[in-house]
The first five atom37 places (N, CA, C, CB, O) and aatype in JSON, in Angstrom:
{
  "aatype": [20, 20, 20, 20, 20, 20, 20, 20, 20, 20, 20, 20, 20, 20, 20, 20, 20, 20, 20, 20, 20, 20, 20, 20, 20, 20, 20, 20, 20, 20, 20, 20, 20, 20, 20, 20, 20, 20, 20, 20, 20, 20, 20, 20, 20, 20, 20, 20, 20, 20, 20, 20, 20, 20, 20, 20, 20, 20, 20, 20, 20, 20, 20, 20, 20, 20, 20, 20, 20, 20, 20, 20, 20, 20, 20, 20, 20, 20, 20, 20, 20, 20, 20, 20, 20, 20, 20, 20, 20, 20, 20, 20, 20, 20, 20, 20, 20, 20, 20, 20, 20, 20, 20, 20, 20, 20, 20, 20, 20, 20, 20, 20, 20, 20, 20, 20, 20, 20],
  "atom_mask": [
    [1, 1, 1, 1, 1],
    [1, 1, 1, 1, 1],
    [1, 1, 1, 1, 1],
    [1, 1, 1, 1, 1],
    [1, 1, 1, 1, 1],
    [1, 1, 1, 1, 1],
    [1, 1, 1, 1, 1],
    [1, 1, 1, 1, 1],
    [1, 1, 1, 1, 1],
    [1, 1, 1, 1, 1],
    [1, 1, 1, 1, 1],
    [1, 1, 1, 1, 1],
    [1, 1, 1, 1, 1],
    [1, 1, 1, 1, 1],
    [1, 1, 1, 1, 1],
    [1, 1, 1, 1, 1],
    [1, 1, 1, 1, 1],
    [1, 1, 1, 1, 1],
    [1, 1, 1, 1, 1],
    [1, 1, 1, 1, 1],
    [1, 1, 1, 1, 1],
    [1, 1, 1, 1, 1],
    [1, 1, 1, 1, 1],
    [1, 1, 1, 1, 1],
    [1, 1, 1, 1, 1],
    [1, 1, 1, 1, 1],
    [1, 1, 1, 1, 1],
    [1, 1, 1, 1, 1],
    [1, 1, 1, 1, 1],
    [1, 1, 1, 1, 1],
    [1, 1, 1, 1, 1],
    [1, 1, 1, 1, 1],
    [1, 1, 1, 1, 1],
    [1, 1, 1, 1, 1],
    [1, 1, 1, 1, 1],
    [1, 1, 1, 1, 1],
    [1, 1, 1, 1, 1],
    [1, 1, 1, 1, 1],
    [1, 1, 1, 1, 1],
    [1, 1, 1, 1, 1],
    [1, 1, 1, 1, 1],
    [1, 1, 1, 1, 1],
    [1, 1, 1, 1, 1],
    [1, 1, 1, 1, 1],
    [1, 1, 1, 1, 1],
    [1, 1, 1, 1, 1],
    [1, 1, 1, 1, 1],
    [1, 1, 1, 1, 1],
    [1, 1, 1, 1, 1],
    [1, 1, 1, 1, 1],
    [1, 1, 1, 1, 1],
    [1, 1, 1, 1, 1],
    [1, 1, 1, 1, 1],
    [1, 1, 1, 1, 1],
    [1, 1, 1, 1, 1],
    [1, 1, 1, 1, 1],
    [1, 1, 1, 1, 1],
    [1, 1, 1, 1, 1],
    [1, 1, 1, 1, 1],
    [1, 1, 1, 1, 1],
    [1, 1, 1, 1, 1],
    [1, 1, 1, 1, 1],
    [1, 1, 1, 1, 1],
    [1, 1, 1, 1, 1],
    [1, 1, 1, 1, 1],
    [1, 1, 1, 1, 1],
    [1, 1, 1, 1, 1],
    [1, 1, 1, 1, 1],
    [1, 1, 1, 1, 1],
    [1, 1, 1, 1, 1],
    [1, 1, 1, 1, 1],
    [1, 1, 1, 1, 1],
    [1, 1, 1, 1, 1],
    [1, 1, 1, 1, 1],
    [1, 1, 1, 1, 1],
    [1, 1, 1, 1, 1],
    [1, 1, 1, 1, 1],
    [1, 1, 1, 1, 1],
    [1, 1, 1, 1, 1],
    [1, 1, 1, 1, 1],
    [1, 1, 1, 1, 1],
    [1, 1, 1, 1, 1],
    [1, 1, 1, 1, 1],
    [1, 1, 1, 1, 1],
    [1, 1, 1, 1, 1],
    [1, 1, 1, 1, 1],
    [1, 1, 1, 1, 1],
    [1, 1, 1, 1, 1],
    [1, 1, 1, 1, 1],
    [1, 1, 1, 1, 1],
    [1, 1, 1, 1, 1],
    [1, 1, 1, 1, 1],
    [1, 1, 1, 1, 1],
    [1, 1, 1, 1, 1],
    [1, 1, 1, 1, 1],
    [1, 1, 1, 1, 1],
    [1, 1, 1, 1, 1],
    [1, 1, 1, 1, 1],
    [1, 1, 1, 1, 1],
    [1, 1, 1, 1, 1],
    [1, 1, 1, 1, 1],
    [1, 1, 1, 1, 1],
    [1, 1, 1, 1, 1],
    [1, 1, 1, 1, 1],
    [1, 1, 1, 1, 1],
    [1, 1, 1, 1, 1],
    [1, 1, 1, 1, 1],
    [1, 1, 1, 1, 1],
    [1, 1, 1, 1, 1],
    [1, 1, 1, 1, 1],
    [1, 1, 1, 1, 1],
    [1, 1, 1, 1, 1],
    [1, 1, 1, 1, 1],
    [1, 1, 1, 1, 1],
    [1, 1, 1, 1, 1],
    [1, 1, 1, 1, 1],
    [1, 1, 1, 1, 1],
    [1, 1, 1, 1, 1]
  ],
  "atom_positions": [
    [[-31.02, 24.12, -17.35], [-29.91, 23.8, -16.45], [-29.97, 22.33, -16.09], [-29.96, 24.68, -15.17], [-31.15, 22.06, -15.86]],
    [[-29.22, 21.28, -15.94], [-28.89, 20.03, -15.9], [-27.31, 19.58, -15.41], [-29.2, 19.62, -17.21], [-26.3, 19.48, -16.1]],
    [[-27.49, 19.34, -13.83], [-26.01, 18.58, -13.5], [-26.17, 17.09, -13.65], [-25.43, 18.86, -11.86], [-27.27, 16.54, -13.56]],
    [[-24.86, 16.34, -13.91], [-25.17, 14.6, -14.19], [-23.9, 14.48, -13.54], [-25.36, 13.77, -16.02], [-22.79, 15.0, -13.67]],
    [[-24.49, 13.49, -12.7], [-23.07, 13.28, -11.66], [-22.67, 11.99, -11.91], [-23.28, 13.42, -9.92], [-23.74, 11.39, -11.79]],
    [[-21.8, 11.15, -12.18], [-21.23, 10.25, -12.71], [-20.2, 9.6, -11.83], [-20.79, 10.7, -13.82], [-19.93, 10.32, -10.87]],
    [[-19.41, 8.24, -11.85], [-18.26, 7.99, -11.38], [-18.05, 7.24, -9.64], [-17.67, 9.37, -11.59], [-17.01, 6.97, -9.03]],
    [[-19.67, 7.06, -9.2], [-19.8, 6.13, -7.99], [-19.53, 4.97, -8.53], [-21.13, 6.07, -7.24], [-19.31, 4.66, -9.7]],
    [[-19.59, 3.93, -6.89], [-19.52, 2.91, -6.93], [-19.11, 2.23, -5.56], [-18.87, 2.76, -7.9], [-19.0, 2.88, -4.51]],
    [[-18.89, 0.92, -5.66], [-18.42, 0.4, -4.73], [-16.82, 0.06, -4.46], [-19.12, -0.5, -4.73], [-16.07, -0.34, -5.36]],
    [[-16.54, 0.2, -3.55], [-15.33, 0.18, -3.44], [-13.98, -0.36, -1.96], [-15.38, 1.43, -3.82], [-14.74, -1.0, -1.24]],
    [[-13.4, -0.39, -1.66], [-12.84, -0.86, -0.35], [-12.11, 0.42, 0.19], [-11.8, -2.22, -0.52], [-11.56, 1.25, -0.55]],
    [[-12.16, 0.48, 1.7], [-11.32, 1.31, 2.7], [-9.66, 1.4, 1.83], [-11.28, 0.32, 4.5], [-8.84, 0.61, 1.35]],
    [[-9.8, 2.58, 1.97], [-8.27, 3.45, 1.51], [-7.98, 3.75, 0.02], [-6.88, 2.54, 1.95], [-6.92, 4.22, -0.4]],
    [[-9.44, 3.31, -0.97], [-9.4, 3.14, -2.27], [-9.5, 4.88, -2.67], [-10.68, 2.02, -2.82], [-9.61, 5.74, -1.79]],
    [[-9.46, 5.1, -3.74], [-9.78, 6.45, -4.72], [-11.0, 6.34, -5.58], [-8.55, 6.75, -5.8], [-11.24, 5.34, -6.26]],
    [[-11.81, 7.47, -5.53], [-12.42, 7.27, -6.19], [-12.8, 8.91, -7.18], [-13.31, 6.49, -5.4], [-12.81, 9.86, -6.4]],
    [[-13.07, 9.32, -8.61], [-13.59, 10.61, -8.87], [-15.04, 10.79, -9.36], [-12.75, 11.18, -9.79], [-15.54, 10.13, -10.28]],
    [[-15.6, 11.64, -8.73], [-16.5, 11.91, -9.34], [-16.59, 12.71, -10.4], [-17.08, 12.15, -8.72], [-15.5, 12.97, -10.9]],
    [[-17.7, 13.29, -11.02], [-17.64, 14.24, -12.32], [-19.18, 14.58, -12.25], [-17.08, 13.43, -13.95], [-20.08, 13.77, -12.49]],
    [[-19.33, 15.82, -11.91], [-20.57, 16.75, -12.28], [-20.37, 17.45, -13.74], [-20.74, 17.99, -11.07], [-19.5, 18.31, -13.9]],
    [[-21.24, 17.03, -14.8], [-21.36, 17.7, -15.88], [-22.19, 18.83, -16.13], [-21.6, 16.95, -16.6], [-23.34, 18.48, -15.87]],
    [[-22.18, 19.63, -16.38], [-22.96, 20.87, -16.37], [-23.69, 21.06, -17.59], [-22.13, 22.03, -16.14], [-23.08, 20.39, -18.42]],
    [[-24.69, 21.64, -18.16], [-25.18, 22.21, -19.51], [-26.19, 23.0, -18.8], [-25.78, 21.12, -20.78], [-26.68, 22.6, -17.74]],
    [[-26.51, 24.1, -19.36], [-27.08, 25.37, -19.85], [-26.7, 26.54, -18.46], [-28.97, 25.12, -20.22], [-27.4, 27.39, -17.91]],
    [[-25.16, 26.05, -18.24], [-24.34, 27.74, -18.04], [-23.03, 27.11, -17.52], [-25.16, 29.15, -16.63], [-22.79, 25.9, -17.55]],
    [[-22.35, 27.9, -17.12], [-21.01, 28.02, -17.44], [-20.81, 27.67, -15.97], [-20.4, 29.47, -18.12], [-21.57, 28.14, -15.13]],
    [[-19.82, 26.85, -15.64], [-19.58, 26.3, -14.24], [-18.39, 27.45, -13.44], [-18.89, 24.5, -14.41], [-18.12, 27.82, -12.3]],
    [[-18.13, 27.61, -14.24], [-16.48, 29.33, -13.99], [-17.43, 29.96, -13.03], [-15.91, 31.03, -15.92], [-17.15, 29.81, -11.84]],
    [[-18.64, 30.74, -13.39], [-19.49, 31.54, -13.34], [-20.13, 31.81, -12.21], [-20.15, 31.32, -14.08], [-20.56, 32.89, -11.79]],
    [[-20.19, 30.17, -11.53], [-20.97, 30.25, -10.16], [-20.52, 29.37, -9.21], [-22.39, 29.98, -10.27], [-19.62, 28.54, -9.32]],
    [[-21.24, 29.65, -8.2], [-20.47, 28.62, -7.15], [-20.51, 26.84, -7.11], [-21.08, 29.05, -5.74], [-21.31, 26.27, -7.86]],
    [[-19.99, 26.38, -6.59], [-20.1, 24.61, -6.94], [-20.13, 24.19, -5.91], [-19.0, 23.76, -7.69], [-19.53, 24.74, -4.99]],
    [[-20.67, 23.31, -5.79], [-20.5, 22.37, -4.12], [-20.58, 21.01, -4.31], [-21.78, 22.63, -2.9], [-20.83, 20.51, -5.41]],
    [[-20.37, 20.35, -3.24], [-20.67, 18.57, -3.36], [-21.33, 18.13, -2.08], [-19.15, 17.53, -3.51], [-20.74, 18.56, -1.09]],
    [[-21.89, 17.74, -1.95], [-23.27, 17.25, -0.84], [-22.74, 15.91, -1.1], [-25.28, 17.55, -1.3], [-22.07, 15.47, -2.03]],
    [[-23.37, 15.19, 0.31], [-23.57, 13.81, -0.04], [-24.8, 13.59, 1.19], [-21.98, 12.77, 0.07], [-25.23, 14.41, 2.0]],
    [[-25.08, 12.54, 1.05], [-26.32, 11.81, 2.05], [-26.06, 10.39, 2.55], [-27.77, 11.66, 1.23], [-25.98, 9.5, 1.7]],
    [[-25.92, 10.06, 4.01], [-25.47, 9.06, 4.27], [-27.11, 8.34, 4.59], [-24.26, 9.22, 5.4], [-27.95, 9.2, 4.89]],
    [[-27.45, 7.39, 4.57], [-28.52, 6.61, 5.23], [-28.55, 6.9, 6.48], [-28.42, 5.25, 5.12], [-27.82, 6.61, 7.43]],
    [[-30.03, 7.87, 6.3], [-30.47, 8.16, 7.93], [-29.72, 9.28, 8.49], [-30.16, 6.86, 8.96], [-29.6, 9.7, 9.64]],
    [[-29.09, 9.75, 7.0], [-28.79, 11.55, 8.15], [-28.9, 12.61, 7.1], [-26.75, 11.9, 9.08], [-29.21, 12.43, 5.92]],
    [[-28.72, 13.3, 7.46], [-29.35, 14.74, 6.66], [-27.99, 14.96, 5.48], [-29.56, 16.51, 8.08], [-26.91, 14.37, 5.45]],
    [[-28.46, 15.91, 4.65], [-27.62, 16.06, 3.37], [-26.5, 17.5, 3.82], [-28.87, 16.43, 1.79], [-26.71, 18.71, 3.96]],
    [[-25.31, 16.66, 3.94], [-23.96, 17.47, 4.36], [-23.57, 18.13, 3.36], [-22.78, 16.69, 4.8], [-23.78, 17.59, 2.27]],
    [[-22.92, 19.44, 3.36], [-22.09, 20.01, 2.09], [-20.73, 18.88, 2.78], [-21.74, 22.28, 1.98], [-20.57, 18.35, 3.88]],
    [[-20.01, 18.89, 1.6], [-18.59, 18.12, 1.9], [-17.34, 18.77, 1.3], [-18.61, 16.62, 1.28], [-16.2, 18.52, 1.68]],
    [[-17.8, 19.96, -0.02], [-16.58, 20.33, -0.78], [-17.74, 21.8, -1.66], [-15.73, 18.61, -2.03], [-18.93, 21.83, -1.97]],
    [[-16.35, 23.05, -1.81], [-17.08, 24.25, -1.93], [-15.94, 24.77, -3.08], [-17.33, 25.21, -0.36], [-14.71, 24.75, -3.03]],
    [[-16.65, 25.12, -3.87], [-15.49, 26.4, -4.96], [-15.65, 27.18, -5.34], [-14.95, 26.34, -6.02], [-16.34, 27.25, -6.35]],
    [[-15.25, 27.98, -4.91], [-16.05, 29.67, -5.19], [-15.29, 29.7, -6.7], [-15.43, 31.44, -3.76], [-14.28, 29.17, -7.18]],
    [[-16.78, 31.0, -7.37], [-16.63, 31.11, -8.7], [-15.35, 32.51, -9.07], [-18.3, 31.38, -9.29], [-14.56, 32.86, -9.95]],
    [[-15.86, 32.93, -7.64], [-14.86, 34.98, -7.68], [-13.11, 34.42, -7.89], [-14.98, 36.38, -5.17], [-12.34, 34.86, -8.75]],
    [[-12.81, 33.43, -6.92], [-11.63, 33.41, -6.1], [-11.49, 31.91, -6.87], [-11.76, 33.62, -4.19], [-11.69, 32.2, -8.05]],
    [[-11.29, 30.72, -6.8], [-11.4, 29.73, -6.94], [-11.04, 28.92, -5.61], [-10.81, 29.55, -7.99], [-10.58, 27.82, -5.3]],
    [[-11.42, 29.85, -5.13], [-10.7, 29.25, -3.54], [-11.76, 27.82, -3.0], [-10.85, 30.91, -1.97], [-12.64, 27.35, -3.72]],
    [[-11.47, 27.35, -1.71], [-12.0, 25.41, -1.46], [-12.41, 25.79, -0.28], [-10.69, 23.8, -1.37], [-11.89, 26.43, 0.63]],
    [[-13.19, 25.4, -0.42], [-13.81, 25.11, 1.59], [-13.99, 23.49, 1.6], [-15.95, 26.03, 2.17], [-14.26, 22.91, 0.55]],
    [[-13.79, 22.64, 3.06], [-14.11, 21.62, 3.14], [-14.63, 21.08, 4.17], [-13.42, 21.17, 2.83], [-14.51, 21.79, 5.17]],
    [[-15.31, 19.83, 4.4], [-16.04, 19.46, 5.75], [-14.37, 18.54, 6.41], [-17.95, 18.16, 5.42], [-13.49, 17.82, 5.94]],
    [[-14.82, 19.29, 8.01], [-13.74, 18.74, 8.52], [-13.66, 17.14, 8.19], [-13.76, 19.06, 9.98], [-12.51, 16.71, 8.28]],
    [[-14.24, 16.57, 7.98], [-14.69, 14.98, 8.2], [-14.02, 14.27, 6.67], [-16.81, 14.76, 8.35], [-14.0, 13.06, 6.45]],
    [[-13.51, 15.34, 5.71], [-12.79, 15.16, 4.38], [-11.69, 15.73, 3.97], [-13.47, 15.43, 3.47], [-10.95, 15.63, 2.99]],
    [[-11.72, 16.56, 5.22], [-10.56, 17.78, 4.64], [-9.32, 16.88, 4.43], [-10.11, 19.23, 5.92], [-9.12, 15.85, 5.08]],
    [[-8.33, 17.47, 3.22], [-7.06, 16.31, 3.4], [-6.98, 15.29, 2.33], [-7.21, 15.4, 4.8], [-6.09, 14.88, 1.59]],
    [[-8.58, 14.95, 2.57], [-8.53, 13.36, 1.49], [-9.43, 13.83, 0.41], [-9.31, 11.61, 2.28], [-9.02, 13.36, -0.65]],
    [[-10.26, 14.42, 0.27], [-11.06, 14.99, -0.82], [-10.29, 16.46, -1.68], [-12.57, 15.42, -0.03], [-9.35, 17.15, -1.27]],
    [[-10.84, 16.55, -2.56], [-10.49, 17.78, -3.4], [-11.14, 18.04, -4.84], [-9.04, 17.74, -3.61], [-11.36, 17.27, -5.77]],
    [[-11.38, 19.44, -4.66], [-12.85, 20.09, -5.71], [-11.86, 19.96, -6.6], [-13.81, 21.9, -5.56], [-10.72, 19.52, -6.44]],
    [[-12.51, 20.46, -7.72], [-12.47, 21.25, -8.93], [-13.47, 21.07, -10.15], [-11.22, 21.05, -9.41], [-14.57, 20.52, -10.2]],
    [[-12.6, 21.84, -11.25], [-13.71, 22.48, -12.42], [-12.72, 22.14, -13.29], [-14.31, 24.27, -12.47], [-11.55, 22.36, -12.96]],
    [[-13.06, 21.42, -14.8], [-12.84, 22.06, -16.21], [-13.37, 22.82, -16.28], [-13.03, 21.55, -17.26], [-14.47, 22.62, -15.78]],
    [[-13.18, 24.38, -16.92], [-14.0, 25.34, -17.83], [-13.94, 24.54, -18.78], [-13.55, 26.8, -18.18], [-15.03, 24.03, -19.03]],
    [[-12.89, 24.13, -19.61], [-13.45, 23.65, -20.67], [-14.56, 22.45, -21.18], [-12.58, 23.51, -21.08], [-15.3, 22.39, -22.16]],
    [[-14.32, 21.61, -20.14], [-15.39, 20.48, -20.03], [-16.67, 21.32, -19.57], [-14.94, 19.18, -18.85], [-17.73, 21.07, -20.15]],
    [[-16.64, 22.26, -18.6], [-18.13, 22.66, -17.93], [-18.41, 21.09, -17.27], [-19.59, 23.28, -19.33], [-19.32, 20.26, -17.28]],
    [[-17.1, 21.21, -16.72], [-16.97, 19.97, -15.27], [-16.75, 20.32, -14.32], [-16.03, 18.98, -15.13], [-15.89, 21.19, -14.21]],
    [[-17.43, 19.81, -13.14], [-16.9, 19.88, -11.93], [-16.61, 18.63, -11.37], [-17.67, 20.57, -11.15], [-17.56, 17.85, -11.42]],
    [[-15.22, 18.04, -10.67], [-14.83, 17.09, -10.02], [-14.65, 16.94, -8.68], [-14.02, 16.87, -10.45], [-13.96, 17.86, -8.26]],
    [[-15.08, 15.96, -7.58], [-14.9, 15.54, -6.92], [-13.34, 14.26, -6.6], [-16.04, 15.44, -6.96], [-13.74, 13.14, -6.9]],
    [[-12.18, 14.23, -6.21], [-11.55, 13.56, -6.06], [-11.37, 12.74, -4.53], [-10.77, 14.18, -6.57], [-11.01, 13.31, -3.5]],
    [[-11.62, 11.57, -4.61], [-11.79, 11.18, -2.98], [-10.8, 10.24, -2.79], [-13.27, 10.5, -2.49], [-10.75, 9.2, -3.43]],
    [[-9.7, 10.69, -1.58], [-8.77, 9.76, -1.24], [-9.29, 9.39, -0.1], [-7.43, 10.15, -1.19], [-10.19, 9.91, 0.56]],
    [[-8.12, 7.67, 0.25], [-8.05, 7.16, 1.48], [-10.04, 7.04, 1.65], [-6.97, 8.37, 2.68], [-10.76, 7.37, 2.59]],
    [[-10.2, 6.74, 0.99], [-12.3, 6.52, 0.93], [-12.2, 5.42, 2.46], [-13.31, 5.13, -1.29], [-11.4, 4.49, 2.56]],
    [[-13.21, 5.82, 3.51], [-13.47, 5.13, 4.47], [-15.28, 4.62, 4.61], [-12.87, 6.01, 5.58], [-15.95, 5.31, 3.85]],
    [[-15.77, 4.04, 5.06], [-16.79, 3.35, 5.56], [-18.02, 4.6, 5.73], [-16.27, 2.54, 7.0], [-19.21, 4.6, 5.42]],
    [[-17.12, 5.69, 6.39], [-18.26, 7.07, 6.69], [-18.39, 7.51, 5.96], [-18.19, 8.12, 7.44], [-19.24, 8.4, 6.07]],
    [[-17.71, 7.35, 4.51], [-18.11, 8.29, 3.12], [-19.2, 7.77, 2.5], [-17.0, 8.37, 1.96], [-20.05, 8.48, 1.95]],
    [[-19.23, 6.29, 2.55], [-20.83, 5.85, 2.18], [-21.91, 6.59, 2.15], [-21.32, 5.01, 2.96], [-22.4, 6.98, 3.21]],
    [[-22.46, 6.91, 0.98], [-23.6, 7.98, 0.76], [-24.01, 8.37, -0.75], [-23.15, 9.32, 1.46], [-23.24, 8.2, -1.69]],
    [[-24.91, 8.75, -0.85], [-24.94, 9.46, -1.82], [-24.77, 10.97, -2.13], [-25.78, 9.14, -2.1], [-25.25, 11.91, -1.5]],
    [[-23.58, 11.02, -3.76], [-23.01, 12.4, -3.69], [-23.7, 12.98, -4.62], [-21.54, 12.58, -3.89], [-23.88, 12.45, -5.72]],
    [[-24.25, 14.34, -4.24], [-24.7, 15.31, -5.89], [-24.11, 16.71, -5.54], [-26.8, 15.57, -6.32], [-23.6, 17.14, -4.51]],
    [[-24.34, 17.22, -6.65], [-23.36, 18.18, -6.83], [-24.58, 19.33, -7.05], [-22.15, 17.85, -8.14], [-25.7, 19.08, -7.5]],
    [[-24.13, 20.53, -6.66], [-25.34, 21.54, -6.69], [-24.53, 22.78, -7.29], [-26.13, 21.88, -5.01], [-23.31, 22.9, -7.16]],
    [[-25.28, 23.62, -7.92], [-24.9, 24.83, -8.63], [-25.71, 26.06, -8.34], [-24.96, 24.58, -10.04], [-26.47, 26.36, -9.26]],
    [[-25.74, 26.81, -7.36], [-26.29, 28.16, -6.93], [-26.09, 29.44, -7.93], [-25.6, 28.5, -5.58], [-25.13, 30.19, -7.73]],
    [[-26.82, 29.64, -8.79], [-27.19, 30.51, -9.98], [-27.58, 31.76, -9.82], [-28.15, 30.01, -10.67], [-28.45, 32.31, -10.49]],
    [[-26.74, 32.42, -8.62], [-27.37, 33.86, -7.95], [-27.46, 34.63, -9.19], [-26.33, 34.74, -6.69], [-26.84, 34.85, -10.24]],
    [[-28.72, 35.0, -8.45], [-29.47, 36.12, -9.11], [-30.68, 35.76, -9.89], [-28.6, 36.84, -10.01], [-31.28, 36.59, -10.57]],
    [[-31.1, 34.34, -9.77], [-32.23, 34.03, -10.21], [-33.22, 33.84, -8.96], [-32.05, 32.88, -11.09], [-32.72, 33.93, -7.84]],
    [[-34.51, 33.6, -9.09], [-35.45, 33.63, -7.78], [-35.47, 32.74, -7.41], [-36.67, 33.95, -7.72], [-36.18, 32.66, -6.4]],
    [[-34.79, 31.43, -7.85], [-34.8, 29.98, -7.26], [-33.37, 29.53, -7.8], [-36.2, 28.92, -7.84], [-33.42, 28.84, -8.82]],
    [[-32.1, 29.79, -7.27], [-30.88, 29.62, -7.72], [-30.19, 28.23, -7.56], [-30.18, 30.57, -7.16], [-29.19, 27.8, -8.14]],
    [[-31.0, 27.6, -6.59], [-30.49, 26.29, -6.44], [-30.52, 25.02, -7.08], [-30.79, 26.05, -5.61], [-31.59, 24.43, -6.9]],
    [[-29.41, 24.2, -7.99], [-29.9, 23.47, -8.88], [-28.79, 22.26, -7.93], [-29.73, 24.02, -10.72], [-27.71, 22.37, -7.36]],
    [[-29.83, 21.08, -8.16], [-28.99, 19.85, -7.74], [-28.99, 18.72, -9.1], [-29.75, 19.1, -6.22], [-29.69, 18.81, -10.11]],
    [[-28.14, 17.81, -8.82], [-27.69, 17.23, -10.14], [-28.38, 15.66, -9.07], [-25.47, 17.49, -10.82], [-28.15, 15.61, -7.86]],
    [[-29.36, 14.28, -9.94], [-29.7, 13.27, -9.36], [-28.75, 12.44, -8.76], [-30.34, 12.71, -10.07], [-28.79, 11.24, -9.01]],
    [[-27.8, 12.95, -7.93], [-26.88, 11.97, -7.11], [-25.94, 10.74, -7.51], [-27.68, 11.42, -6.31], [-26.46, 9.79, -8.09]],
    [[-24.61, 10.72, -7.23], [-24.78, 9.26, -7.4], [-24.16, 8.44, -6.12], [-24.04, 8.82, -8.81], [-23.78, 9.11, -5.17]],
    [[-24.02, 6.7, -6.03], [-24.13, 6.57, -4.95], [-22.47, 6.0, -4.88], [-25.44, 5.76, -4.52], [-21.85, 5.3, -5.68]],
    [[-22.01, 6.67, -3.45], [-20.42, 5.39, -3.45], [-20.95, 4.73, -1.97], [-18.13, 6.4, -3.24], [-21.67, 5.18, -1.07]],
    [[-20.28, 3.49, -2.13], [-20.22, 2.88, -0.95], [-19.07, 2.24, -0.5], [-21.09, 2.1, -0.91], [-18.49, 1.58, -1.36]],
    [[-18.53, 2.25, 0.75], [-17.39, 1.91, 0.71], [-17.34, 1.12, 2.09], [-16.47, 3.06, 0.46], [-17.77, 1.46, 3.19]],
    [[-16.58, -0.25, 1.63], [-17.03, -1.75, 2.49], [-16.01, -2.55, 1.99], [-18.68, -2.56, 2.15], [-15.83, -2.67, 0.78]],
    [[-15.29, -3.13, 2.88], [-14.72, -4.6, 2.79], [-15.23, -5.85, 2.63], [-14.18, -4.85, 3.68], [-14.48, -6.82, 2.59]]
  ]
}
Protein backbone atom coordinates (compact mmCIF):
# COMPACT_ATOMS: atom_id res chain seq x y z
CA UNK A 1 0.00 0.00 0.00
CA UNK A 2 1.58 3.49 -0.97
CA UNK A 3 -0.25 7.07 -1.06
CA UNK A 4 2.00 9.98 -2.94
CA UNK A 5 0.58 13.19 -2.45
CA UNK A 6 1.64 15.67 -5.00
CA UNK A 7 0.64 19.32 -6.15
CA UNK A 8 1.79 21.78 -2.99
CA UNK A 9 3.34 24.80 -3.01
CA UNK A 10 3.50 28.26 -2.45
CA UNK A 11 1.10 30.46 -3.28
CA UNK A 12 -0.93 33.93 -2.51
CA UNK A 13 -4.39 34.62 -0.53
CA UNK A 14 -7.49 33.78 -2.77
CA UNK A 15 -5.27 31.53 -5.16
CA UNK A 16 -6.36 27.67 -6.16
CA UNK A 17 -4.60 25.13 -5.60
CA UNK A 18 -5.10 20.78 -6.32
CA UNK A 19 -3.79 18.30 -4.73
CA UNK A 20 -3.54 14.54 -5.91
CA UNK A 21 -3.18 11.45 -3.64
CA UNK A 22 -2.08 8.52 -5.81
CA UNK A 23 -2.88 5.25 -4.59
CA UNK A 24 -1.20 1.64 -5.49
CA UNK A 25 -1.84 -1.68 -3.98
CA UNK A 26 -5.86 -1.25 -3.64
CA UNK A 27 -8.52 0.33 -5.03
CA UNK A 28 -9.43 3.90 -3.71
CA UNK A 29 -13.60 3.18 -4.66
CA UNK A 30 -13.19 0.58 -1.93
CA UNK A 31 -12.38 2.54 1.15
CA UNK A 32 -12.65 5.52 2.88
CA UNK A 33 -10.37 8.72 1.97
CA UNK A 34 -9.56 11.65 3.94
CA UNK A 35 -7.22 14.74 3.83
CA UNK A 36 -5.40 15.88 7.02
CA UNK A 37 -3.23 18.67 7.09
CA UNK A 38 -0.73 20.01 9.90
CA UNK A 39 -0.25 23.55 10.57
CA UNK A 40 3.12 24.49 12.56
CA UNK A 41 2.56 23.91 16.14
CA UNK A 42 -0.87 22.30 16.08
CA UNK A 43 -2.06 18.95 15.91
CA UNK A 44 -3.03 17.03 12.60
CA UNK A 45 -6.78 18.13 11.56
CA UNK A 46 -8.97 15.92 9.23
CA UNK A 47 -10.07 18.74 6.65
CA UNK A 48 -12.01 16.61 3.86
CA UNK A 49 -13.85 12.94 4.08
CA UNK A 50 -15.34 10.49 1.24
CA UNK A 51 -17.00 7.74 2.08
CA UNK A 52 -16.39 4.59 -0.03
CA UNK A 53 -20.46 3.08 0.57
CA UNK A 54 -22.17 6.48 -0.39
CA UNK A 55 -19.66 8.83 -1.98
CA UNK A 56 -20.94 11.26 0.19
CA UNK A 57 -18.24 14.58 1.75
CA UNK A 58 -17.80 15.59 5.14
CA UNK A 59 -15.83 18.81 5.78
CA UNK A 60 -13.96 20.90 8.49
CA UNK A 61 -15.97 23.89 9.19
CA UNK A 62 -12.77 26.05 8.67
CA UNK A 63 -12.94 24.76 4.61
CA UNK A 64 -16.26 23.97 4.08
CA UNK A 65 -17.30 25.94 0.77
CA UNK A 66 -13.75 26.43 -0.51
CA UNK A 67 -12.31 22.92 -0.52
CA UNK A 68 -13.67 19.79 -2.27
CA UNK A 69 -12.80 15.85 -2.23
CA UNK A 70 -12.75 13.49 -4.74
CA UNK A 71 -11.56 10.22 -6.50
CA UNK A 72 -10.64 8.93 -10.08
CA UNK A 73 -11.45 5.18 -9.97
CA UNK A 74 -9.79 5.16 -12.89
CA UNK A 75 -6.62 6.96 -11.95
CA UNK A 76 -6.85 5.26 -8.23
CA UNK A 77 -6.77 9.12 -7.39
CA UNK A 78 -7.85 10.96 -4.82
CA UNK A 79 -8.07 14.91 -5.12
CA UNK A 80 -8.04 17.63 -2.97
CA UNK A 81 -9.33 21.00 -4.66
CA UNK A 82 -8.62 24.24 -2.61
CA UNK A 83 -10.34 27.52 -3.29
CA UNK A 84 -10.04 31.16 -2.13
CA UNK A 85 -6.53 29.46 -0.24
CA UNK A 86 -5.99 31.81 2.93
CA UNK A 87 -2.91 32.22 5.33
CA UNK A 88 -4.68 29.45 7.86
CA UNK A 89 -4.41 26.76 5.23
CA UNK A 90 -0.66 26.84 5.55
CA UNK A 91 0.33 23.33 6.49
CA UNK A 92 1.13 20.31 5.55
CA UNK A 93 -1.50 18.04 3.59
CA UNK A 94 -1.51 14.02 3.47
CA UNK A 95 -3.98 12.02 2.57
CA UNK A 96 -4.86 8.78 4.55
CA UNK A 97 -6.66 5.55 3.46
CA UNK A 98 -8.43 3.40 6.32
CA UNK A 99 -8.34 -0.30 4.94
CA UNK A 100 -11.07 -1.76 7.36
CA UNK A 101 -10.72 -4.95 8.16
CA UNK A 102 -7.11 -5.21 8.44
CA UNK A 103 -5.43 -5.07 12.14
CA UNK A 104 -3.68 -1.85 11.39
CA UNK A 105 -5.98 -0.10 8.67
CA UNK A 106 -4.50 3.17 8.74
CA UNK A 107 -2.28 4.21 5.87
CA UNK A 108 -0.92 7.84 5.46
CA UNK A 109 0.69 9.08 2.26
CA UNK A 110 4.38 11.48 3.20
CA UNK A 111 2.56 14.85 3.05
CA UNK A 112 2.98 17.60 1.03
CA UNK A 113 3.47 21.13 2.00
CA UNK A 114 1.21 24.41 0.78
CA UNK A 115 1.89 27.64 2.09
CA UNK A 116 0.03 30.47 1.55
CA UNK A 117 1.58 34.22 1.96
CA UNK A 118 1.75 37.48 0.24
Amino acid sequence: VQLVESGGGLVQPGDSLRLSCAASGFTVSRFPMSWYRQAPGKERERVAFISNISGSTIYSDSVKGRFTISRDNAKNTVYLQMNNLNPEDTGVYYCKAVLTGRISPDYWGQGTQVTVSS
